[in-house]
KOLPADREN-818033 format. One record per residue (C-alpha): residue in one letter; z, y, x; residue number from 1. Coordinates in steps of 0.2 Angstrom, whole numbers, padded with zeros to 4 digits. Layout:
BEGIN
A, Z, Y, X, NUM
...
This chain:
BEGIN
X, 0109, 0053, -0064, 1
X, 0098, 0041, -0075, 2
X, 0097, 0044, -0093, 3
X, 0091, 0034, -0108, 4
X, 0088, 0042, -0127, 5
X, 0098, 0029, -0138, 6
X, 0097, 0031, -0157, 7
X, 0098, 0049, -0158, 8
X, 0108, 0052, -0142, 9
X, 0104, 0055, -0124, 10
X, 0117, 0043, -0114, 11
X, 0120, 0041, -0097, 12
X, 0112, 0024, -0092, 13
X, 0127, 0014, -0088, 14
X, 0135, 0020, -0106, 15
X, 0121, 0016, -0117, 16
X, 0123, -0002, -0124, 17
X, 0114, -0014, -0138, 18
X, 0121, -0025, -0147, 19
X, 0119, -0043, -0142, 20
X, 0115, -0047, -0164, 21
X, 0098, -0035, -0159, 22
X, 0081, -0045, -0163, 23
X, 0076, -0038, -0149, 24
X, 0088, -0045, -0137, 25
X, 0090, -0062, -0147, 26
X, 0070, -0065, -0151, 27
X, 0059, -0052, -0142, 28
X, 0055, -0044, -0160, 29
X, 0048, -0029, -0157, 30
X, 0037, -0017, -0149, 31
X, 0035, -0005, -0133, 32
X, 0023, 0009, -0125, 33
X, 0025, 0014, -0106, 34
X, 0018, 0033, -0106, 35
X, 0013, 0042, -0091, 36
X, 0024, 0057, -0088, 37
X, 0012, 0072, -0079, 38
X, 0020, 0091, -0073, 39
X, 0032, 0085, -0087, 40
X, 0019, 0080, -0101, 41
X, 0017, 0065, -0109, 42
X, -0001, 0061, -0107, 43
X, -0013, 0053, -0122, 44
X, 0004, 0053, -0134, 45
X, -0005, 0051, -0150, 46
X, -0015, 0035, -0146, 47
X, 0001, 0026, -0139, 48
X, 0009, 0030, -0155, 49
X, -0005, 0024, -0164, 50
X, -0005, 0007, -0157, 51
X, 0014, 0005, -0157, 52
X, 0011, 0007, -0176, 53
X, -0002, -0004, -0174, 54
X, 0009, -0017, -0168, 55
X, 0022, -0012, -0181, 56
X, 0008, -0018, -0196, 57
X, 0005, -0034, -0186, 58
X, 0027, -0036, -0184, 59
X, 0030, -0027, -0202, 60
X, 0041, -0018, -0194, 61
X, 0047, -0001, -0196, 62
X, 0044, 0012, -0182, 63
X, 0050, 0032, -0181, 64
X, 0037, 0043, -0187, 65
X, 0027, 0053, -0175, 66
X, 0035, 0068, -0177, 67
X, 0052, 0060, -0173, 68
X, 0045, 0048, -0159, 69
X, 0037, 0062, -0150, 70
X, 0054, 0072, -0152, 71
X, 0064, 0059, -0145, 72
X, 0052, 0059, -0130, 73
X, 0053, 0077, -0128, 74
X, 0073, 0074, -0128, 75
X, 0071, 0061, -0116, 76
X, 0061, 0071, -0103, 77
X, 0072, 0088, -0106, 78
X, 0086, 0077, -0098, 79
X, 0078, 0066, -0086, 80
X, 0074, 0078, -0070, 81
X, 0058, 0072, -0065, 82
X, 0041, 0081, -0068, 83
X, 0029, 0066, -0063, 84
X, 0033, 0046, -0068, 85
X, 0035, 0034, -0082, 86
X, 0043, 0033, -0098, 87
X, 0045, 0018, -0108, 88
X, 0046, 0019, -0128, 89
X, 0054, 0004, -0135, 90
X, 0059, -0002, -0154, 91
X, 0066, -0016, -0158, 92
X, 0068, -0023, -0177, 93
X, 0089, -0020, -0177, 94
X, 0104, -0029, -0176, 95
X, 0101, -0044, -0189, 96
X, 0110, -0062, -0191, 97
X, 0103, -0078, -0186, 98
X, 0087, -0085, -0190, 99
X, 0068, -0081, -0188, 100
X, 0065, -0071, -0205, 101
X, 0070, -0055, -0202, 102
X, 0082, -0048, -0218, 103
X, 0072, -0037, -0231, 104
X, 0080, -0021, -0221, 105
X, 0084, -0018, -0205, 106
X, 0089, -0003, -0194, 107
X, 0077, -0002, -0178, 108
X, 0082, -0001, -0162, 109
X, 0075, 0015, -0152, 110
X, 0076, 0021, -0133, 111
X, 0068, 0027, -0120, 112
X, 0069, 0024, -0103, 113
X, 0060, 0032, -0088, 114
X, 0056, 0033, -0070, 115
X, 0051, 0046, -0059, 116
X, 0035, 0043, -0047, 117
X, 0015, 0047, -0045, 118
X, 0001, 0036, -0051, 119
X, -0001, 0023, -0041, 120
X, -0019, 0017, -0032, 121
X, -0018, 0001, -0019, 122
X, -0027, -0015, -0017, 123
X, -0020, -0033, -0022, 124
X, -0022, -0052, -0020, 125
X, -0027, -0060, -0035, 126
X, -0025, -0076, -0041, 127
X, -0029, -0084, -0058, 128
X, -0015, -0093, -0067, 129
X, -0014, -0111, -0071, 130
X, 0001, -0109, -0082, 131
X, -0003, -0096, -0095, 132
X, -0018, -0090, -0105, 133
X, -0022, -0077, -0117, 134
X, -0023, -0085, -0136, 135
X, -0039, -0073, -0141, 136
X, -0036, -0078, -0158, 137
X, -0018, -0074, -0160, 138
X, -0013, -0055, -0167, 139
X, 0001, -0055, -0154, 140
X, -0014, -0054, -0140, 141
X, -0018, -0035, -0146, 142
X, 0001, -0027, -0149, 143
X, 0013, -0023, -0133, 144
X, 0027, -0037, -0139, 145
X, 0046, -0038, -0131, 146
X, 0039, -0056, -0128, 147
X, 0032, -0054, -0109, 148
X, 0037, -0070, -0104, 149
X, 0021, -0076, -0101, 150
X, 0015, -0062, -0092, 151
X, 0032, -0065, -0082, 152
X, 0026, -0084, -0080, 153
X, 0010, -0078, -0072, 154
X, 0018, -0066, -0060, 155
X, 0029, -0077, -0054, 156
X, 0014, -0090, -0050, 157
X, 0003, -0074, -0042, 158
X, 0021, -0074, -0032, 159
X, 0020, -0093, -0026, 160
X, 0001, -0093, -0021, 161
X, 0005, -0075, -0010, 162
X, -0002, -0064, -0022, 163
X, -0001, -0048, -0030, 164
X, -0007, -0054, -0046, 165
X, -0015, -0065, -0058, 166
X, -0031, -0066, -0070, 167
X, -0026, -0074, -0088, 168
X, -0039, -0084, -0094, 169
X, -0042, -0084, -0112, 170
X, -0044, -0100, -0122, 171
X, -0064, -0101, -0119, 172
X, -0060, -0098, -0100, 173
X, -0069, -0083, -0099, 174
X, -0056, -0067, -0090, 175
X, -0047, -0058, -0101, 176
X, -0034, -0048, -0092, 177
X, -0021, -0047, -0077, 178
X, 0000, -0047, -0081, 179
X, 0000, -0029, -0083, 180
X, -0018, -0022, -0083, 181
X, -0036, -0024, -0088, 182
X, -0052, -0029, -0081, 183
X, -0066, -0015, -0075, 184
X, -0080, -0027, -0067, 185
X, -0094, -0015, -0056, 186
X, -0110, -0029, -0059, 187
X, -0128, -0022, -0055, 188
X, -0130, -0017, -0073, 189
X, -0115, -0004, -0072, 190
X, -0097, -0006, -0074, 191
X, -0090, -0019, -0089, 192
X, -0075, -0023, -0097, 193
X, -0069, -0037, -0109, 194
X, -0069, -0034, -0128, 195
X, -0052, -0035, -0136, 196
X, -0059, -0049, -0146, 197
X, -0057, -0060, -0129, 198
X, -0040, -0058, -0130, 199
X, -0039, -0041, -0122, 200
X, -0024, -0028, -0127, 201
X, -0032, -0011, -0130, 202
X, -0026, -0003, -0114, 203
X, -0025, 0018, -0117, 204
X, -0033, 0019, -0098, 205
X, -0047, 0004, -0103, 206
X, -0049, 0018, -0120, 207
X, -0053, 0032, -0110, 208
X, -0067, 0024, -0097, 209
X, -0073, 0016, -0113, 210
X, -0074, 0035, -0123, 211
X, -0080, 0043, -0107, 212
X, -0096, 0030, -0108, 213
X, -0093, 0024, -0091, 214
X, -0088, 0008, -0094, 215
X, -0097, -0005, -0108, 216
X, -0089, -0019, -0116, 217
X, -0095, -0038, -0112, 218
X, -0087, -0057, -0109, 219
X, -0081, -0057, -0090, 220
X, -0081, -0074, -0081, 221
X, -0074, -0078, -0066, 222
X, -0092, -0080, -0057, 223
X, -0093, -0062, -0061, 224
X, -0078, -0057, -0053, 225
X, -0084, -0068, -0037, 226
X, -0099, -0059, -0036, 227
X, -0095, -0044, -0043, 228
X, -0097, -0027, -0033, 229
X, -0080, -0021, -0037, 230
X, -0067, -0024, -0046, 231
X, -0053, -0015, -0053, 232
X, -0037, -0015, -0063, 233
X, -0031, -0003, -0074, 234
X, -0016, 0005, -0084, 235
X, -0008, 0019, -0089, 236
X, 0001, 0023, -0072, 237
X, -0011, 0015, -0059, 238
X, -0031, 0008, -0054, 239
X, -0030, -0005, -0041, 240
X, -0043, -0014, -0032, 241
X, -0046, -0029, -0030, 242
X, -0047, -0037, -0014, 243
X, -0046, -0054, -0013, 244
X, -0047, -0069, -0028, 245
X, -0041, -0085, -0022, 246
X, -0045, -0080, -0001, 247
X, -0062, -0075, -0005, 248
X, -0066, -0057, -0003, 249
X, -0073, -0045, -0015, 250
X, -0084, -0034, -0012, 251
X, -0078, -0014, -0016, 252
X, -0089, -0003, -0021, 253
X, -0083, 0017, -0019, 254
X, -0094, 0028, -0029, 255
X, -0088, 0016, -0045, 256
X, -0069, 0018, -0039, 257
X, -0071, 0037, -0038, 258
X, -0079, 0036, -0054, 259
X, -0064, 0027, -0062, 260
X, -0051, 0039, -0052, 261
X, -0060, 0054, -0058, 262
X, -0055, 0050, -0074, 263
X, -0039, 0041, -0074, 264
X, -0031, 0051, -0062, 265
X, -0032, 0068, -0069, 266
């Protein structure tokens, strides 16, 4: 039986409910983290916390503390019967009337969702999207908003071109990111990645390549994804590898990929 963690309590899913008033539901407002659940462990806790509070000084918004966030998570997986999968962290600002400004208080929204299943490693199709770009100079391009439509957008023109994906552009054209991962490049001078200042969120899996010294931050353009040796996508639950980028073929590099696996499959 699927469970969710609602306020407090642990519900069977088709029991828990929110209210239709929530910001959440009526505006996107507020904030999310997807973990990676490992042998029952949630893996690099601390620095989703951080940045969902990171996203909460950008929202000024209220978030649990880490001590009851990391709890709740703990409640949540006692429950949820698998060892290995996903969980999703969400807070929302409350239930709140009408209108954009958000009341002086509100109660937030919290609950956690989850999904049993392995880390995942395949190759896609790209594409690079027409519709959407990445606003490198808006806060809302670093925090893991409710507001995915334009990632959502993206997809579903990845969809209609037959692929698996799609680049977003930032507003200087150069690559910032895909729908639901960032960009590791394998050039000749070693593996790159684009800085957050491009527009980039700061992916936890982009953190750890970047802390193991594998991976160097610098501007990705789309002639460097063309002629790339390989390239990759990464999150929290899966690398994927490039394949194609609008029917022309890229090249795969193995060592890099092993590289990569080695330390965000562990």
């Amino acid at each position: 039986m699927s469970v969710v963690w609602l306020n407090g309590k642990i519900y069977p899913a088709e029991q828990a409910t929110i209210s239709p008033l929530d910001r959440g539901v009526t505006l996107g407002d507020g904030l999310f983290e997807t973990l990676r659940v490992k042998n029952k462990t949630v893996l690099h806790f601390i620095w989703h916390y951080q940045r969902l509070c990171n996203g909460a000084w950008v929202l000024d918004m209220p978030v649990p503390t880490q001590d009851d966030a990391l709890q709740a998570v703990q409640e949540f997986l006692a429950q949820a019967g698998f060892e290995n999968g996903s969980i999703r962290l969400t807070v929302t600002r409350g239930v709140a009337p009408r209108g954009l400004l958000p009341p002086e208080y509100c109660k937030p929204t919290v609950f956690i969702t989850g999904t049993a299943g392995n880390f995942r490693e395949q190759s896609v199709r790209m594409c690079v999207s027409t519709l959407v770009r990445r606003d490198e100079c808006s806060p809302l391009s670093r925090i893991k908003s409710l507001s995915y439509l334009p990632g959502v957008v993206a997809r579903q023109e990845a969809d209609r071109k037959g692929c698996d994906d799609a680049f977003l552009l930032n507003m200087q054209g150069h690559i910032a990111e895909s729908t639901i991962s960032n960009v590791v490049v394998q050039t000749e001078e070693g593996l790159i990645t684009p800085p957050v200042t491009e527009g980039v969120l700061p992916g936890i899996a982009r953190r750890l390549l970047l802390d193991a010294g594998v991976v160097q931050e610098r501007v990705v353009t789309y002639t460097d994804i063309v002629k790339a040796q390989g390239v990759y996508l990464t999150n929290s639950l899966s690398l994927r590898v490039v394949a194609h980028l609008d029917g022309k073929q890229i090249a795969y590099h193995p060592e890099s990929y092993r590289k990569i696996r080695d330390i965000l499959g562990k």
